[in-house]
Structures are given as structure tokens and as C-alpha cells.
C-alpha positions, 0 to 999 in steps of 0.5 A, a space after each residue: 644108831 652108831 656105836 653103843 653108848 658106854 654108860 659113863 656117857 649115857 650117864 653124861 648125855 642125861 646130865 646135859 639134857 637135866 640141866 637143859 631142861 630147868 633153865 628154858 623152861 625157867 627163863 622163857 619170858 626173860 628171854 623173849 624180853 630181851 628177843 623182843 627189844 632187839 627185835 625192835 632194835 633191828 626193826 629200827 636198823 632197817 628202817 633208818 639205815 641203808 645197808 651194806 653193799 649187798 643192799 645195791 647188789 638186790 636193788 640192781 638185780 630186781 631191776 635187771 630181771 625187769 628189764 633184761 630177765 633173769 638169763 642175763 642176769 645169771 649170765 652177766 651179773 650187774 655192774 654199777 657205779 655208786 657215788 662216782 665209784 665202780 663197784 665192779 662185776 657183782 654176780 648173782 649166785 643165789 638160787 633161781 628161787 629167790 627171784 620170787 622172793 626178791 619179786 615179793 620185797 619189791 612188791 612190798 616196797 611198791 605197796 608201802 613205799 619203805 625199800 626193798 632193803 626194809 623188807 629183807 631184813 624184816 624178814 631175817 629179824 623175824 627168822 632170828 625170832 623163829 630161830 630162838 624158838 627152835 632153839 628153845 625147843 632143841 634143848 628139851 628135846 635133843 640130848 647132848 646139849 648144854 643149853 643153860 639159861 645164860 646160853 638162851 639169854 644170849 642168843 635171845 640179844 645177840 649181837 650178830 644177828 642185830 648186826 646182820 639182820 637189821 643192818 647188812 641186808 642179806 639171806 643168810 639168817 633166814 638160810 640158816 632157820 631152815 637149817 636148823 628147822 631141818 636139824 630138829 626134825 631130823 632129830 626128832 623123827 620126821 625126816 620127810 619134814 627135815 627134808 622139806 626145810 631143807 630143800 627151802 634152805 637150798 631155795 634161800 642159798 646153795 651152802 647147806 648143800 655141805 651139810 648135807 652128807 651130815 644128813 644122810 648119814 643120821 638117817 638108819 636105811 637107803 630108803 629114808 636116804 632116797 625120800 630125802 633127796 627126793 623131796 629136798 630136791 623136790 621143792 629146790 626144783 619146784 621153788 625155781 620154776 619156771 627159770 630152771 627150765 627156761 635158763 638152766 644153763 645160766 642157773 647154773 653158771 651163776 650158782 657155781 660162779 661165786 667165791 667170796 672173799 679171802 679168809 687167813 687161810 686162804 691168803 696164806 695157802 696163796 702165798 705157797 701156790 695153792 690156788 682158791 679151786 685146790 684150796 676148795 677141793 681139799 676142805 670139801 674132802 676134809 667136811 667128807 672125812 669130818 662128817 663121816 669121822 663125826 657122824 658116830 661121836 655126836 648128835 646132828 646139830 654137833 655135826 652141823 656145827 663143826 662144819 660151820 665152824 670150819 668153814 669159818 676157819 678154813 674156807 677158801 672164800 669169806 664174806 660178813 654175813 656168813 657169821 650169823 651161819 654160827 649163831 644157833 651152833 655155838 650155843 653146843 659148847 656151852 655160854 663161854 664159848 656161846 659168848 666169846 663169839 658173839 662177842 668177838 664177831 659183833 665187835 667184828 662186824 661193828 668196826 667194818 660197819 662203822 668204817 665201811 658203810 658209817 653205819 650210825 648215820 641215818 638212812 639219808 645220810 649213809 654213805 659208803 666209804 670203803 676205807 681202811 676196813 680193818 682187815 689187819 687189827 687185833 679184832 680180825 685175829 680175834 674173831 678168826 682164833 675163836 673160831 678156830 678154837 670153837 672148832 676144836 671145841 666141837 672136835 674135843 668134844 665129840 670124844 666125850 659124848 656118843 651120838 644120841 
């Protein structure tokens, strides 16, 4: 597949998969340990934390499809008052698919009598579980990369994924485990079961759809191209029946309404005129140009995470949680790097928690400041110059392995 491999590479690939092999197969129980105790941890968040803002935005939403149904609710979004405070127009831009997810937590919450809020983020911290696994599995099976005991330790007590997954209240860890699914068995041969995880990362957000020319140029011929779009459209049509048929028009609406915060770049292209639809049709060419540039120099999960790590660079739109999309990937670079952006983003999301939502505060008492949150402190600069440079690792990288 691709260019031919020199031996000197061959050579390195072998190198990277010996040394892949001995530490997952040496350390699992210390690993599942430490997954196990943050497990809890995020259990704990869950359960006696509120949540951020987007925990509001849910809560309202399942109340909207009761009340209006989901037209209105793509059409219109929610608009609400928290605390004498108005939080402004907060549209849906989630799949149709997750209206029955969302219909499956409130029902929990009904049975139960623990929130809307717990039951999502149960669900993200047993994705983060499931993610490991995948992981653990990536690394003896796929070549290229460097997935030493460290590297496993520190994806098993990560400090993103507590932070997002037990206290933010949002999709996107579960997204990014069929992505990764998707990855593994791509890469492993079965591309009909890629395809599957694929159309159920679409189901959870709309993002992997950046991903996907990675896809179709791992694949060998056109048939393998069509089965795949095939079934992952499949089942992105079949999770959002019956609303994709009775509302489509305002699916759709809803799906392309969303832009997110501003990033550095995003701010600064504003400042020379470049507004956020230039901005988005320049980085959607560059992600064309970079999976195809890249698509002979490394395997899938490299392509991946070059592109999510751009977008975390240079996307014209941002939010928090989009740092657990870089969890599995960075592991490619190896436990520095795997390290310095855990460490970096969970000091991140740790400050902004802390000033925005007090989140130490128990469940009760939790309270939405929205003050000063510290957008313009060295952590900010931090965070994004590692990603930036995990970027170019990707980059730099791809020169010295082929594609296996």
C-alpha cells in the first residue's frame, strides 16, 4: 500500500512495534489500576458535581423536544436564564441520533433519580475505559507506534479525560472511541466494521466527517471506498430516524449552525479581515491537502491525529471539551510529548473549571461565575504552543516512517 518502504524504515517500523509489545504486555494490571481509581474519580465528579454550561444546554433541550418536538428545537435552539443571568441562544448542532440518547439519560434520570448530567458523563468515563483497551490493542497490533509503558500509564490517569469526562458534561469522549474503534479496524482489516463505528461516531457529532477522506485513501480500491460510505451513511441515516425524514430541513440547519469559540488564530485572522466562513474553507482545503500529503508517510492513526491536532492549532472555532479528541493520538509521539499535553490541557481545563463553574464545590452548591476566565494567562499560551508543536511532531515524523 503506498510508496515502498526503504529497509532503513522497515528497519525503524520493527523497532517501534518490539518496543510496543513488552511494555502493554508488562504492564496491564498497573494500568488498569490507575484506569480503575480515575474511574472512580470521574464517577465521583458526576455524582456531586453540577457540570459546566453545556450540562444546561442538554437539560433544556430534552425539555424542548417535550414540549415543542425536535423541529423546533434545530430551528430555534434554547434560550434560558440561569441565576438571573441570560445566557443567550444556545443551538443544537448534534446529530438527530442523539435525541434518543438524550431520551435514554432522561429516562435514567426518571428511574433513578440521579440527573441527566450523571448519566452522561457515566457513559464518557466508561468510553474512556473502552478507549484504553482499544489502545492497549492498537499497540501490538499496528505498527509505527511507540507505545511504552509510560505512554499507557498515562493515558490509563489522564487528567483530560477526568476533567472532561467526570466534570464537563458533553459527547465528546464517547465520539472520539468510535473513532478510534474505526481506526483499529481499518487498520486491521475489516473495513465494514470501521465503517460501522464510523457512522456511530457521526451518530454522537458531525466532526469526524474531517476524518474521513483519511479513510478512504487507506483503503486499496473504489469498491472498499463505496461499502464504506455506504454503511457509514447507513447507520447515520438509520440512527436519526424518524427525524431525518420528518424534520430534515431543520436537521440540517441545526447541524451546519454551530461555530464554536475563538481560537489564537481565529482572533487574529479577524484582525487582518479574514472572516470565520474564509477562515473555515482555508483550513478545510489545508486538512484535504494534509491527508492526502500524509496518507503515503504514515499509518491511519498518524493521519488522524495530525488532523486533530490541527484543528486544535488552527480551527476557526474552539470549545473545552474538543481536548479529549487529542487524548488517544498523542500517545503516536511518544510519553514526552503524550505528557506535556496532558499536562498542559488538564492545567487548562482545571483553571477555567475552577473560575468559571467553582468546580470543587459540591453538587448543591455549584455555581456559574463566569468571571475572568483565564483566556489571557500563560496556561492559554501554553496549552495552544503544544499543540502547535505535537502538530509539527506529526509532521516531522511522517518523514522518517512509511506507511505500514
Amino acid at each position: 500500500m503506498g510508496e515502498m518502504e526503504s529497509p532503513q524504515a522497515k528497519m525503524q517500523e520493527a523497532t517501534y512495534v518490539r518496543a510496543a509489545l513488552p511494555a502493554v504486555d508488562a504492564f496491564p494490571v498497573t494500568a488498569w489500576l490507575i484506569a480503575a481509581a480515575s474511574f472512580i474519580i470521574k464517577c465521583a465528579l458526576a455524582l456531586f458535581t453540577f457540570g459546566t454550561m453545556d450540562v444546561l444546554t442538554f437539560r433544556a433541550d430534552v425539555e424542548k423536544i417535550s414540549s415543542r418536538g425536535a423541529s423546533a428545537l434545530y430551528l430555534e435552539g434554547v434560550h434560558y436564564v440561569y441565576k438571573g443571568r441570560d445566557l443567550g441562544l444556545q443551538v443544537f448542532s448534534h446529530p438527530p441520533s442523539m435525541i434518543h440518547i438524550l431520551g435514554l439519560w432522561h429516562y435514567l434520570e426518571q428511574l433513578t433519580g440521579l440527573p441527566l448530567q450523571f448519566w452522561m458523563r457515566i457513559t464518557d468515563a466508561i468510553a474512556d475505559v473502552i478507549l484504553l483497551a482499544l489502545l492497549l490493542k492498537i499497540g501490538q497490533r499496528v505498527g509505527g507506534i511507540q507505545l511504552s509503558a509510560r505512554t499507557i500509564l498515562l493515558v490509563a490517569s489522564c487528567p483530560i479525560s477526568i476533567l472532561i469526562s467526570g466534570f464537563h458534561g458533553n459527547t465528546d469522549p464517547i465520539m472520539t472511541v468510535f473513532v478510534v474503534a474505526a481506526i483499529y479496524y481499518m487498520e486491521t482489516g475489516r473495513e465494514k466494521s470501521a465503517a460501522l463505528c464510523f457512522g456511530l461516531a457521526l451518530c454522537i457529532k458531525i466532526v469526524p466527517l474531517i476524518f474521513g477522506i483519511a479513510f478512504l485513501l487507506r483503503m486499496k480500491s473504489a469498491k472498499q471506498r463505496v461499502w464504506f460510505i455506504a454503511v457509514a451513511s447507513a447507520v447515520f441515516f438509520l440512527g436519526g430516524l424518524p427525524y431525518f425524514i420528518a424534520d430534515g430541513r431543520a436537521v440540517v440547519q441545526g447541524l451546519t449552525a454551530y461555530r464554536g469559540q475563538p481560537w489564537i488564530l481565529s482572533d487574529l485572522m479577524g484582525m487582518v479581515g479574514i472572516t470565520a466562513p474564509v477562515h473555515a474553507g482555508i483550513f478545510l482545503l489545508s486538512v484535504v491537502c494534509l491527508s492526502i500529503w500524509m496518507s503515503r508517510r504514515a499509518n491511519l492513526f498518524a493521519q488522524i491525529g495530525v488532523i486533530v491536532f490541527a484543528f486544535l492549532t488552527f480551527a476557526p472555532g474552539f470549545a473545552l471539551q474538543y481536548f479529549a479528541w487529542g487524548v488517544p493520538f498523542i500517545i503516536y509521539l511518544g510519553w514526552k510529548f503524550t505528557a506535556a499535553y496532558y499536562a498542559a490541557a488538564g492545567a487548562f481545563l482545571l483553571a477555567v473549571y475552577k473560575v468559571w463553574y467553582d468546580a470543587l464545590t459540591l453538587y448543591h452548591g455549584t455555581r456559574l461565575v463566569f468571571e475572568n476566565a483565564p483566556l489571557g494567562s500563560p496556561l492559554f499560551m501554553i496549552t495552544w504552543i503544544v499543540t502547535l508543536t505535537a502538530t509539527m511532531g506529526f509532521i516531522q515524523r511522517s518523514h522518517s516512517t512509511s506507511r505500514v
